[in-house]
N, C-alpha and C positions, 0 to 999 in steps of 0.2 A: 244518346244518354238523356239528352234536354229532353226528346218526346217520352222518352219512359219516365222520367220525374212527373212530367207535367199530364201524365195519367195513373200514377200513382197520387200526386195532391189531389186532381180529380175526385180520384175514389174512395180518397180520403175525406172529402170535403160533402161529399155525397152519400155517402153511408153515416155521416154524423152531423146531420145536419143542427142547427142551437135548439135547446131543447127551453121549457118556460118551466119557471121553478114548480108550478104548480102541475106538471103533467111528468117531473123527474121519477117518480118512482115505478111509473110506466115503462122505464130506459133499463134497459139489459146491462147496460154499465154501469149502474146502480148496483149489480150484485143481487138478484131482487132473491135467489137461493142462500142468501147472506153464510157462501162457504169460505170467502176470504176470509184469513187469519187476524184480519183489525177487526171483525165484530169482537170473535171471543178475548181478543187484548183489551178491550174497551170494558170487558164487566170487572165489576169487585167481589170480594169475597163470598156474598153471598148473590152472585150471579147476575145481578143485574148491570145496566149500561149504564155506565158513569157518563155518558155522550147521549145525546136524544137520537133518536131514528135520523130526524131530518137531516142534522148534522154530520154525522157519519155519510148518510147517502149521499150529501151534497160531496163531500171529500173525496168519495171512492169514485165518485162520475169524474169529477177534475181530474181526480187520479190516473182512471183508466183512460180518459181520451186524448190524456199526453200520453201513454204509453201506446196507444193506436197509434199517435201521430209518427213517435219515433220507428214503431216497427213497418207502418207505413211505407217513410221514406228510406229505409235500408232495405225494400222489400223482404226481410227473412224477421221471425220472429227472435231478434236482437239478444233483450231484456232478460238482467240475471235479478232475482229477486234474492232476498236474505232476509228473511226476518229476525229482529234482535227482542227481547226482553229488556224493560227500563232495570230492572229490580238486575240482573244478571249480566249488564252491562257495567252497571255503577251501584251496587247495593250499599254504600256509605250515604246516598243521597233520598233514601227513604222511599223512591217511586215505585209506583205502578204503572202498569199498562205497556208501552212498546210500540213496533214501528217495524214498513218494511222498507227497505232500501233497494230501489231498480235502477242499475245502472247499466250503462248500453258502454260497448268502447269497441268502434266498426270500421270501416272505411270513412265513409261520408261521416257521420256524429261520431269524431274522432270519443270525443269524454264525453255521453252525458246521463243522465240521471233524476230519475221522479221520485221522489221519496214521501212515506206520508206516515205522520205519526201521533199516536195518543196517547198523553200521560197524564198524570197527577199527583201531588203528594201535600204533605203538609205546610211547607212554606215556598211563596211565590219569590221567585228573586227579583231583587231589587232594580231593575230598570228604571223604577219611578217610586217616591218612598210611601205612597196611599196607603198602598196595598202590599207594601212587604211584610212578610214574613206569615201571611194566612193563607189560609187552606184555597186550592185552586186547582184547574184542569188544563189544558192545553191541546189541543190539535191541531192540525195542518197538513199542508200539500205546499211542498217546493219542487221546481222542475228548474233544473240550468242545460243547457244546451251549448258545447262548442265544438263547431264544427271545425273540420279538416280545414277548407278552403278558405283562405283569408278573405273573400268576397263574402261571404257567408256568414252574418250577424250571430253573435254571442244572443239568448233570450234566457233571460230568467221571469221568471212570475215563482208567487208567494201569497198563499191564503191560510189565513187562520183566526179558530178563534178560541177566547181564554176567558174562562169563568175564575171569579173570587170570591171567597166568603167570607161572609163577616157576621156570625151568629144565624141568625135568620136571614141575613140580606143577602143577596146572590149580586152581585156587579157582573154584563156581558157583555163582550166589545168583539169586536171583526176588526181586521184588519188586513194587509198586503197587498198587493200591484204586480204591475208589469211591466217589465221596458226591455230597450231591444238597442245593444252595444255591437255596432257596425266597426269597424277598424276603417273601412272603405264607404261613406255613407252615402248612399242611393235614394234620392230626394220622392222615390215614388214608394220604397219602401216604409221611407220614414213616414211619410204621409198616411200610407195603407195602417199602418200597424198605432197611429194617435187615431185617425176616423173607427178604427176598431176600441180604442179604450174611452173615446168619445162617447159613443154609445153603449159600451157597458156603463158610462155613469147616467145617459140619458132611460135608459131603462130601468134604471134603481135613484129616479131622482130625488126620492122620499131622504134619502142620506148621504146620495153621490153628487158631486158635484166636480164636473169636468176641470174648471179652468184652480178650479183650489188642487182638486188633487194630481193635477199636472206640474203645478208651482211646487207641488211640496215634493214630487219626483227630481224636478229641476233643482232645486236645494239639498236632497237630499242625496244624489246619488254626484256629488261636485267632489273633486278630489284635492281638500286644502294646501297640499305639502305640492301637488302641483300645477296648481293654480288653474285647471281643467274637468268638464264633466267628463262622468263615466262612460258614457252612450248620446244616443238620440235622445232620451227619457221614455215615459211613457206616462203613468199613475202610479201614486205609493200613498197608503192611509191607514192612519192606524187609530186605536183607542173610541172607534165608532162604537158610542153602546148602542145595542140594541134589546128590545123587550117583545119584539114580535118578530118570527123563527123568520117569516116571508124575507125579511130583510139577509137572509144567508143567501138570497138571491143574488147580491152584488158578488158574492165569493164565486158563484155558479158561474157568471159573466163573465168574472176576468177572465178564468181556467179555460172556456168554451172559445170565448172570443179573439183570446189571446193565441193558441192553438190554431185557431181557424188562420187568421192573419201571417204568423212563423211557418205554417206548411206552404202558406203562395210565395211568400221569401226565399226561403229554401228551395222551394222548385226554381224560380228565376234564377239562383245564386250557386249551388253547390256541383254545377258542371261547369262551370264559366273555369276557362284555363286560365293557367298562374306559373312564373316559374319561381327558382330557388332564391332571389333577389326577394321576392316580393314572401316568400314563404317564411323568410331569417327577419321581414320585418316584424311578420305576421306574429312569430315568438316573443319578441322583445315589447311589442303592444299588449299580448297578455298580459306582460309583467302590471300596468295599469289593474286590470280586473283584480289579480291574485294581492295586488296593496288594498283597492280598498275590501276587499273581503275581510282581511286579517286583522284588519285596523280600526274600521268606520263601521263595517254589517252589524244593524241590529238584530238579525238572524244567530250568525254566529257568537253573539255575547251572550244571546239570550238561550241557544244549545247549550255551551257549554255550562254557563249559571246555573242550568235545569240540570244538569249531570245527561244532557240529552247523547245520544251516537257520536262519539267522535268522528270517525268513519263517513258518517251520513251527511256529519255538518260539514266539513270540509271534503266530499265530494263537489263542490261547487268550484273548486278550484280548477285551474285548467291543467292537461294529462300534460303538454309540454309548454313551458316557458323559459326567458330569457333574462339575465338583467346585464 
């Protein structure tokens, strides 16, 4: 089983090698026949894309090369997709646009699931009180992953970005990360998977900066009520505006890099034997992940505020837990 993994991450890793922002629309995982159902979600009434090219493309490539990764490692094509309508999910919340939801639920990646979605309406929820209640957009790509084996690191990553108006003025900011919640932590894992989100910030160092937004991972994924962090960390940033598109570069990196890193994880981790002792911990440790989701995720405050997927936002929870 170990050498079939470890030629499956291979092939994985080899067929998709990191792609540079400026050569993405060269990439077939770009969608470049743009027949995916988030192009035509993304237009308004009179047809055009409320999302720019780049953007969109940068999301569908993150998108698609977690859903390689996952069909990858379970060698069969997994991935059940369901595309939802904003407007026919929650029509009291005034959106547009929509989202598809890819959840995998296998042997190895017991629960997990890529999702990516793009809406807009007319008042932004209040997170922060700047920019409440004007006109605004929203997109993104979220990927959680938890596997079967209690050896076998929980990974979430989260990229998105949100435009606001204000008359004329456009405000545009990036934001999300990646970290990587071991139950069992593996000091060469944890190592592999920071020198990967290291150099997604050295690569975009016009706005990234490694050791801040490692701190602000480390701070923010800490669980108050038990006085413990969530994981190993990784990076988490949010509210980066940006005014030139190159800068979606950082979102491209984490998604790419982050992928790259979980498929060598995964391979080391998800044949390693375990028996029912270690498997009744393995439930009762999720219990950790599914509090802070519930309680602390700026994800899920800001789905639901948005009248976003119920469904999609709390797939991130774990398929079995204990308390």
């Amino acid at each position: 089983m170990q050498s079939e993994l470890s030629l499956r991450s291979k092939r994985f890793l080899d067929q998709n090698p990191i792609v540079p922002f400026h050569e993405l629309k060269k990439n077939k995982l770009c969608d470049l026949q743009k027949t995916d159902p988030l192009w035509k979600m993304a237009k308004n009434g009179n047809d055009d894309s409320v999302f720019s090219e780049n953007l969109l493309t940068t999301l569908l490539y993150v998108r698609n090369i977690c859903k390689n990764l996952f069909n990858e490692i379970e060698g069969v094509e997994a991935c059940t997709a369901t595309n939802w309508s904003a407007y026919e999910h929650n029509p009291e919340r005034k959106l547009e646009g929509g989202g598809t939801m890819t959840v995998i639920r296998a042997e190895t990646l017991e629960k997990s699931a890529v999702n990516m979605s793009c809406v807009w309406g007319p008042q932004y929820p209040a997170l922060e009180g700047e920019n409440a209640g004007k006109p605004f957009s929203a997109a993104g790509v979220s990927l959680i992953s938890h596997p079967r084996n209690p050896f076998a690191p929980i990974m979430h990553l989260n990229v998105r970005c949100i435009q606001v108006k204000d008359n004329d003025k456009v405000t545009t900011w990036i934001g999300g990360g990646a970290d990587l919640t071991p139950m069992i932590p593996f000091e060469e894992d944890t190592v592999l998977f920071h020198e990967s989100m290291k150099t997604v910030c050295e690569r975009n160092s016009k706005i990234a900066d490694y050791k801040k937004f490692k701190k602000w991972a480390d701070d923010y994924f800490y669980i108050p009520h038990r006085k413990e962090s969530r994981g190993v960390g990784g990076i988490f940033f949010d509210f980066i505006k940006i005014e030139d598109e190159q800068d979606l570069s950082l979102l491209l990196d984490v998604g790419q890099f982050a992928a790259h890193a979980y498929t060598e994880i995964l391979a080391r981790r998800i044949a390693m034997s375990y028996d029912k002792v270690l498997e009744e911990k393995h439930l009762y440790w999720r219990g950790r992940y599914a509090e802070f989701n519930l309680v602390y995720d700026r994800g899920t405050r800001f789905g639901l505020m948005t009248g976003g997927n119920h469904e999609a936002i709390f797939c991130s929870l774990p398929p079995r837990v204990k308390w």
